[in-house]
C-alpha positions in Angstrom: -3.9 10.0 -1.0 -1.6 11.3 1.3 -1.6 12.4 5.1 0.7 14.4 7.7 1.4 12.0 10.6 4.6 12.3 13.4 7.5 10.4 12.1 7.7 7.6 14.0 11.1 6.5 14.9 10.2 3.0 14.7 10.2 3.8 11.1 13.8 5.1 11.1 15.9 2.3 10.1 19.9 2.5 9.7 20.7 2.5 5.9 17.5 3.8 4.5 18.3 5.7 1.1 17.0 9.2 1.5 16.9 12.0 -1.3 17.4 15.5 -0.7 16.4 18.5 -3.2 17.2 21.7 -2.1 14.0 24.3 -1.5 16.5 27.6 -1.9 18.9 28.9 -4.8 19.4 26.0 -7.7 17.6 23.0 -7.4 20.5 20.1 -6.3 19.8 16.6 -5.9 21.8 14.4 -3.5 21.1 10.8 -2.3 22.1 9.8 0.9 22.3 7.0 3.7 20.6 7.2 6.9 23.2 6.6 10.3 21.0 7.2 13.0 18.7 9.6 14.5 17.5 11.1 18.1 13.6 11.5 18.0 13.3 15.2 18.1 16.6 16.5 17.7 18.3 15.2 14.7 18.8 12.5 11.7 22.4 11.7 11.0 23.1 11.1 7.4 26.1 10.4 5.7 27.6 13.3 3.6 27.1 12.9 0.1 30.0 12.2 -2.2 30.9 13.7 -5.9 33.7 11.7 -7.0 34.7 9.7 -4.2 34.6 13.3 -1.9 32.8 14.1 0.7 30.3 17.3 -0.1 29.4 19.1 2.6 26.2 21.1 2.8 26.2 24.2 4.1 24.5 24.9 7.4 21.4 27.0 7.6 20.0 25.3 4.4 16.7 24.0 3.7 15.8 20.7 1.9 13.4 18.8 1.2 13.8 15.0 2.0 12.0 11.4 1.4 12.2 7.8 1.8 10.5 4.6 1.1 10.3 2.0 4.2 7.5 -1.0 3.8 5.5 0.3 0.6 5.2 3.7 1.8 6.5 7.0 1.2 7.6 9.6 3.6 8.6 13.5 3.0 9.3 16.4 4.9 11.1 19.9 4.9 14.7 19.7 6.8 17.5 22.0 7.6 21.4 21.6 7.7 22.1 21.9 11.1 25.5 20.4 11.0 28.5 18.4 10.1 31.6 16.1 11.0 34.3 14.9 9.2 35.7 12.7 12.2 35.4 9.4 12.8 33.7 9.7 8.9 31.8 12.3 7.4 28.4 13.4 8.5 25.5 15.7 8.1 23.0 16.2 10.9 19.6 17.3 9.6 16.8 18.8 12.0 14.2 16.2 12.9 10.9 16.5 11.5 8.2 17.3 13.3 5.7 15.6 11.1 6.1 13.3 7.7 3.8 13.4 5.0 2.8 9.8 4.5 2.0 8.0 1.0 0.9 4.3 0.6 2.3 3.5 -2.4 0.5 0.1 -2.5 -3.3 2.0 -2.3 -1.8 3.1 -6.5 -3.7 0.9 -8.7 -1.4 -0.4 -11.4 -2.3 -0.7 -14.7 -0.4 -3.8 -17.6 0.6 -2.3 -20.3 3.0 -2.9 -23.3 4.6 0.7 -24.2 7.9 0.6 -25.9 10.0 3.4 -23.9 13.3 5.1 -24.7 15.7 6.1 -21.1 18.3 8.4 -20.9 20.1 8.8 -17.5 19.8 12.6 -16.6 21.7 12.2 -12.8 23.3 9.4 -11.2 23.2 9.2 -7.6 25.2 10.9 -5.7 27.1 7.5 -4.7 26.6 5.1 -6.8 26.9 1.5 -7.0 27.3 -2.1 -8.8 24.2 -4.1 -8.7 24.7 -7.8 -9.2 22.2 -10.1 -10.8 19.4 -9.8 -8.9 19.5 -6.1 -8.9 20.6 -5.8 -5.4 24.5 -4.3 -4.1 27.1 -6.5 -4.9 30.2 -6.7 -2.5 33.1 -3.9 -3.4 31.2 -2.5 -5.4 32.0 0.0 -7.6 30.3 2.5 -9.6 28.8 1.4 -13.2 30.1 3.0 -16.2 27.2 5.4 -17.8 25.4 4.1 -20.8 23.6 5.2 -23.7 19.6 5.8 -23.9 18.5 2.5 -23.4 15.5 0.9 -25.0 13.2 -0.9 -23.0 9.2 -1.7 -22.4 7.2 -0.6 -19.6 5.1 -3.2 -18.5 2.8 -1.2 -16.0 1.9 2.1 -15.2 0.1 4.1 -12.6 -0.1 8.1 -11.1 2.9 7.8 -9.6 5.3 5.9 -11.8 5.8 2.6 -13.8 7.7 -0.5 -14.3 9.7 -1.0 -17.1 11.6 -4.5 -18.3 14.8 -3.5 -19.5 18.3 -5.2 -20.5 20.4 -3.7 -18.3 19.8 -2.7 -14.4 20.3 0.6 -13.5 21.3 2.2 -10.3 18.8 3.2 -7.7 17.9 6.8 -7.1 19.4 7.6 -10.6 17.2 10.2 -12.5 15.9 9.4 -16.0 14.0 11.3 -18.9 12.1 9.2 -20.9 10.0 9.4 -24.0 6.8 6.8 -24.3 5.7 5.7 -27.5 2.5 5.3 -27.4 0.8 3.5 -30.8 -1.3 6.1 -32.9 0.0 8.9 -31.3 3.2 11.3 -30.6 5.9 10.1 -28.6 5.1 11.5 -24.9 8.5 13.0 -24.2 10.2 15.0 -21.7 8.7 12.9 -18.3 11.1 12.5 -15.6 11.4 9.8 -13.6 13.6 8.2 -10.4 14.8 4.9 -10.0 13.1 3.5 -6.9 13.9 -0.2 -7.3 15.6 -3.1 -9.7 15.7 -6.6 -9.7 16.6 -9.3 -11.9 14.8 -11.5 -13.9 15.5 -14.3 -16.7 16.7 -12.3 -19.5 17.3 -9.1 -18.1 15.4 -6.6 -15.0 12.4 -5.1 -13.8 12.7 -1.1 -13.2 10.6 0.7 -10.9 10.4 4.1 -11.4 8.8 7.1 -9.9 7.8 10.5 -11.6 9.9 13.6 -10.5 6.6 15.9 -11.2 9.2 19.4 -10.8 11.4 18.2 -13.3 9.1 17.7 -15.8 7.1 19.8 -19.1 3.4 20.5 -17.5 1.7 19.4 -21.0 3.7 16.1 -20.7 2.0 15.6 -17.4 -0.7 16.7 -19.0 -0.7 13.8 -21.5 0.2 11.5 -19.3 -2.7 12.0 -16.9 -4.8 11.6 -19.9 -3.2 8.5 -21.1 -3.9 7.0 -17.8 -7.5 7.7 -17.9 -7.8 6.2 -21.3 -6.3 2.8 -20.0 -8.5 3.0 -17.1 -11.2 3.0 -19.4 -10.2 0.4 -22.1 -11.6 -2.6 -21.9 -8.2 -3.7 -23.8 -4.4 -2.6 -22.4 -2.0 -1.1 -24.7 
């Protein structure tokens, strides 16, 4: 359940990962660092980067932004209301006047053992090396894409799931994956958003969350229903 509340600036730490979509013309995707902010007035955010290069967005434009701080997710509508290139580049978004606000935690999670097949649809914007506990190593550099990767989702919930998997992958990168669920047709098509990856003995643990606009409505579909059924087994999958 989710609420509208002021955004607190409390809540506004420097170097929180925020996503932008855009709410006019094509849909673009751009993951960003937060610099600072003046409660109010503005958030400064570093400009997003497509092969090294600063992009700028163009003033005037709308977006719709989120981040997760503590457990909980926040999003709101934002405009462009400017930029700098000077001392680095920087885009200064309109400050929100109020957040929508989503406990993550208040999700109940569900085990599960549903084999799942990734393929990487976006990578982030500026991406980097993780080291072996998931997090960013030093000079780090951006991984090299990889192929669809097999891998095992280990819970599941109405807003995303945790997979075990081989190899990490980088956060905020978007992924289309396809479920295999036993006595039944592959659930294909759902997207889904990195939203954290750590290591463990043997390999990681993926969160990911569902990107609900970029995927089929009769996946979604499915997928509510499949959750309902393991809600109701007295066995998990």
């Amino acid at each position: 359940m989710s609420e509208y509340k002021p955004l607190l600036p409390e809540v506004l730490t420097c170097g929180l990962s925020l996503r932008l979509t855009a709410l006019e013309t094509t849909k673009s995707k751009w993951s960003t660092i937060l610099i600072g902010a003046r409660p109010g007035r503005y958030l400064t955010v570093e400009m997003p980067r497509v092969g090294g290069a600063p992009m700028k967005l163009d003033e005037g434009t709308r977006w719709s932004a989120n981040f997760i701080s503590k457990g909980t997710v926040y999003s709101f509508n934002t405009e462009v209301t400017g930029a700098t290139f000077r001392p680095v580049p920087l885009l200064f978004l309109q400050y929100p006047e109020e957040v929508e606000v989503a406990n993550l935690r208040t999700v109940k999670r569900y085990p599960v053992n549903i084999p799942i097949v990734a393929k990487v649809l976006q990578w982030p914007s500026t991406p980097v090396e993780l080291d072996g506990e998931g997090e960013a190593a030093s000079g780090s550099r951006p991984l090299p894409p990889v192929g669809p990767l097999k891998a095992l989702v280990v819970d599941i919930s109405e807003g995303g799931f945790m997979m075990a998997s081989p190899l990490p992958l980088l956060m905020e990168a978007v992924m289309e994956n396809s479920f295999y669920l036993p006595r039944a047709e592959p659930l294909n098509g759902i997207q889904a958003v990195v939203r954290a990856c750590r290591g463990k003995p043997g390999g990681y643990f993926i969160g990911l969350a569902y990107v609900v606009a970029g995927s089929p409505p009769a996946g979604l579909a499915r997928l509510t229903d499949l959750i309902t059924d393991i809600e109701n087994m007295p066995l998990r999958l």
